[in-house]
C-alpha positions as CSV (number, residue, x, y, z in Angstrom):
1,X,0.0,0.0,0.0
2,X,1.3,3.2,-0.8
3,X,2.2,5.9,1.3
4,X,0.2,9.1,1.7
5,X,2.1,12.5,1.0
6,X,1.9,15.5,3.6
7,X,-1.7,17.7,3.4
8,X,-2.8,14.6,1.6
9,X,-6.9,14.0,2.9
10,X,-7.1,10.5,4.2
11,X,-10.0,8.9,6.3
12,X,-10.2,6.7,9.2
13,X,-12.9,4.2,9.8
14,X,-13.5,2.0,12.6
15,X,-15.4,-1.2,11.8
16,X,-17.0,-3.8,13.9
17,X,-17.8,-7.4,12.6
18,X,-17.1,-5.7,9.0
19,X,-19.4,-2.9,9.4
20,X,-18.0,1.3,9.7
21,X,-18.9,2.5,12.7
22,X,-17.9,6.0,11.9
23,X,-15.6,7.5,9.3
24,X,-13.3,10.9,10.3
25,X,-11.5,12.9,7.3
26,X,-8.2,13.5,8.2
27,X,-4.9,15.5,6.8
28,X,-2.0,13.3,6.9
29,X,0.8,15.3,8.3
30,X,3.8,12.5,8.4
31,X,3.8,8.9,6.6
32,X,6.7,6.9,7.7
33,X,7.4,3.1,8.6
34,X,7.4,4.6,12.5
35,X,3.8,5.9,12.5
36,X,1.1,7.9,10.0
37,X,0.8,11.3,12.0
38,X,-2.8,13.0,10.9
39,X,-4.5,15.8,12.2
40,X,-8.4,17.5,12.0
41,X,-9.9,20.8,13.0
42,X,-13.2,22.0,13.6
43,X,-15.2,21.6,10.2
44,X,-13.6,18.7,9.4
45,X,-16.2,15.6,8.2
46,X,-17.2,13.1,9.8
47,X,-19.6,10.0,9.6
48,X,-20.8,8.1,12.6
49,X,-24.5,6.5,14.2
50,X,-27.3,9.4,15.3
51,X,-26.9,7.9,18.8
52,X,-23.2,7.8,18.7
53,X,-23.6,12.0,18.5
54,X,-25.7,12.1,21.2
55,X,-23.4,10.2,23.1
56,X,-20.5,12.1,22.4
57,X,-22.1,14.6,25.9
58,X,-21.6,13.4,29.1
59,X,-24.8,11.5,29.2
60,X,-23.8,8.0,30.6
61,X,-26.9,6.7,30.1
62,X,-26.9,7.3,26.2
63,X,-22.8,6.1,26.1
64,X,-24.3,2.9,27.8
65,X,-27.2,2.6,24.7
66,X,-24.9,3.1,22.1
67,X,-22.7,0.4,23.0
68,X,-25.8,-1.7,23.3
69,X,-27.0,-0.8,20.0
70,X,-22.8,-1.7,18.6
71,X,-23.2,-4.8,20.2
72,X,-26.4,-5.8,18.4
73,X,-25.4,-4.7,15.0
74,X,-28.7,-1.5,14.7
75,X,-26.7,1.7,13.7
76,X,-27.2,3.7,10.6
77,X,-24.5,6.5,9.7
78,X,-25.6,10.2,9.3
79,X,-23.2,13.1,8.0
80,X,-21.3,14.5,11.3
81,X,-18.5,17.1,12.5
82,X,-15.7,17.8,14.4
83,X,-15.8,20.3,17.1
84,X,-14.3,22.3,19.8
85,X,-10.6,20.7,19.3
86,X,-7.4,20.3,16.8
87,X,-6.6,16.6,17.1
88,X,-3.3,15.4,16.0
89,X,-3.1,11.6,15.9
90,X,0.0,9.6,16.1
91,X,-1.1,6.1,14.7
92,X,2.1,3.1,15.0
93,X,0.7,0.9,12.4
94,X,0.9,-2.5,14.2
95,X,0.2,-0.9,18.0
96,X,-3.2,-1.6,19.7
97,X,-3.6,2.3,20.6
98,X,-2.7,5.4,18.9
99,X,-1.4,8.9,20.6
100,X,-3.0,11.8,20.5
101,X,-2.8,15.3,20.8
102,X,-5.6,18.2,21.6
103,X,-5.6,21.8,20.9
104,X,-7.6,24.3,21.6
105,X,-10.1,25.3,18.6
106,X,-7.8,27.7,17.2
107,X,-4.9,25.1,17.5
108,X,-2.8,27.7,19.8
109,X,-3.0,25.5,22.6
110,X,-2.1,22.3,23.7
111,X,-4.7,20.8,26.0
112,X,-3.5,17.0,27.0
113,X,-2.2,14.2,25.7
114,X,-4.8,11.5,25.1
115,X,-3.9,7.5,24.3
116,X,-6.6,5.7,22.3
117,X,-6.8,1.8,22.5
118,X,-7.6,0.6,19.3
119,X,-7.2,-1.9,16.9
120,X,-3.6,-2.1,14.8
121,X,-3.8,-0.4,11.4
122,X,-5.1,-1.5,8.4
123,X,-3.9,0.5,5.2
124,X,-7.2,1.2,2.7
125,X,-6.6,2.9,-0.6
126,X,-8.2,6.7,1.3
127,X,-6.6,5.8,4.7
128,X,-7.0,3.1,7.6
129,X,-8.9,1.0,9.6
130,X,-9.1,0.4,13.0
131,X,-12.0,0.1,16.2
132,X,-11.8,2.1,19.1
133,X,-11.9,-0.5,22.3
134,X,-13.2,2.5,24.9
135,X,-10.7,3.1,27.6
136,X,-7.8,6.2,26.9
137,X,-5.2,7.4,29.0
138,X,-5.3,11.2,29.6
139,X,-1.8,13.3,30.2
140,X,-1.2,16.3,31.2
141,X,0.3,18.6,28.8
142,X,3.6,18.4,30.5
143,X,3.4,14.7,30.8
144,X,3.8,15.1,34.6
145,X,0.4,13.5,35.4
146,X,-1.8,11.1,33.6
147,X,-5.1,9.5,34.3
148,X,-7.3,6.3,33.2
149,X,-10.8,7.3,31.6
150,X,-13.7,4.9,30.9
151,X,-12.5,1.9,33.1
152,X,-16.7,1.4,33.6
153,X,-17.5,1.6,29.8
154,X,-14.8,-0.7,29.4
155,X,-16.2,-3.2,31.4
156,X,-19.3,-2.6,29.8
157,X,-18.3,-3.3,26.3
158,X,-16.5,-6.9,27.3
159,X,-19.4,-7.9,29.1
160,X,-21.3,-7.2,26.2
161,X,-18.7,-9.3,23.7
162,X,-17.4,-6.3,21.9
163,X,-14.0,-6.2,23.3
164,X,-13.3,-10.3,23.7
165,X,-10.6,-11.8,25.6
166,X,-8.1,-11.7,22.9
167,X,-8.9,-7.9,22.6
168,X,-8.3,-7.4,26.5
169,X,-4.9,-9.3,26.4
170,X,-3.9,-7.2,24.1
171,X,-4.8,-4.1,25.4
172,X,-3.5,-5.0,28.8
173,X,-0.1,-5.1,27.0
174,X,-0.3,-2.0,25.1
175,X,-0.8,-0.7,28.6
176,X,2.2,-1.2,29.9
177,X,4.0,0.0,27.0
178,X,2.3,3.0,26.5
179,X,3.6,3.9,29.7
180,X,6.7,2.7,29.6
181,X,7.1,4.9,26.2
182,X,5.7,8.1,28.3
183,X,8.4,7.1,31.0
184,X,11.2,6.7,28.5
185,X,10.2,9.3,26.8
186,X,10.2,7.8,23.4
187,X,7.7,8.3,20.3
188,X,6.0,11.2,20.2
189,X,6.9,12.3,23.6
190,X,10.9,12.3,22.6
191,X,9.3,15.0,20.7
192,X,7.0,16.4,23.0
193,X,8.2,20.4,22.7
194,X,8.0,20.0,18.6
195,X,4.6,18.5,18.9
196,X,3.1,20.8,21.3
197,X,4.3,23.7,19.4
198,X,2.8,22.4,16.4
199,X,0.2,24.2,14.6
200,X,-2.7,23.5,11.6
201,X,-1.4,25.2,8.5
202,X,-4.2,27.8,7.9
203,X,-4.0,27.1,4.3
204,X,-5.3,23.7,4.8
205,X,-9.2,24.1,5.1
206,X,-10.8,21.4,7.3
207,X,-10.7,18.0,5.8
208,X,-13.5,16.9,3.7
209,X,-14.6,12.7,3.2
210,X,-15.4,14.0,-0.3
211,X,-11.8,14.7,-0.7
212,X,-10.2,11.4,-1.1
């Protein structure tokens, strides 16, 4: 699969049992053998279930239903987009999680550091797949401090079947070397003063899924 040059539009998808569960258009920003580095803004398009939108709030109750409706398969995609943040994403393509980066909404800002466990990479022609397996890692923009999120949805989604055991083995181990890479200060973080002084090029307008 070929590689994807810089300001390139690429999407990402994460399926389930062979099905998208949302689609985000990206702009790639590095494409190397170490990692495809991509980035969004607000604007940028997105695809993903009506109820998945609603749970994006702080509604647990709706998170909780959305899983359930994942779980049985009863999601239709309707147009989205992103908001509030400017997300650069640091994918490894064979790692169960991916780092990421937010900004404020004008991208002057970095806000924390934010690990995704997720599914390895699978190249596509317009980008990659992966699936999102719920719980992140939050770190301070310093790296100084860092905290767990969505240990409970977590449980929920392997009670329901959606993460399996195999899934949980292997995010257990990406655990431990997500921190050990914060604590040796590798990847992205041997980087950490580039990265958080990185900023969307305003020439780029926000990524569109049309584009690829």
């Amino acid at each position: 699969m070929r590689s994807f040059a810089v300001g390139e539009t690429v999407v990402r998808r994460d399926v389930y049992r062979g099905r998208v569960w949302s689609e985000q258009a990206l702009r790639v920003i590095e494409d190397t053998d170490t990692a495809m580095v991509t980035a969004c803004c607000p604007g940028a398009e997105a695809r993903w279930p009506s109820l998945y939108a609603r749970a994006r709030s702080d509604d647990r109750s709706v998170r909780r239903e959305a899983f359930e409706a994942m779980a049985a398969g009863e999601w239709e995609l309707g147009p989205g987009m992103w908001q509030d943040t400017v997300l650069l994403l640091w994918k490894p393509p064979t790692a169960w999680f991916s780092i990421n980066a937010f900004y404020d909404a004008a991208g002057h800002q970095l806000r924390n550091w934010y690990v995704n466990f997720e599914y390895p990479t699978t190249r596509t022609p317009d980008g990659f797949e992966t699936f999102d397996l719920t719980v992140d890692l939050v770190i301070d923009p310093d790296l100084t401090r860092l905290h767990w999120k969505d240990e409970d949805e977590y449980a929920h989604v392997r009670r329901l079947g959606i993460v399996t055991d195999a899934d949980h083995q292997a995010v257990e181990l990406a655990r431990s070397r997500v921190v050990a890479i914060l604590e040796d200060r590798a990847g992205p973080f041997a980087d950490a003063e580039r990265w958080a002084a990185w900023r969307w090029d305003v020439a780029w307008p926000p990524p569109a899924l049309g584009d690829c």
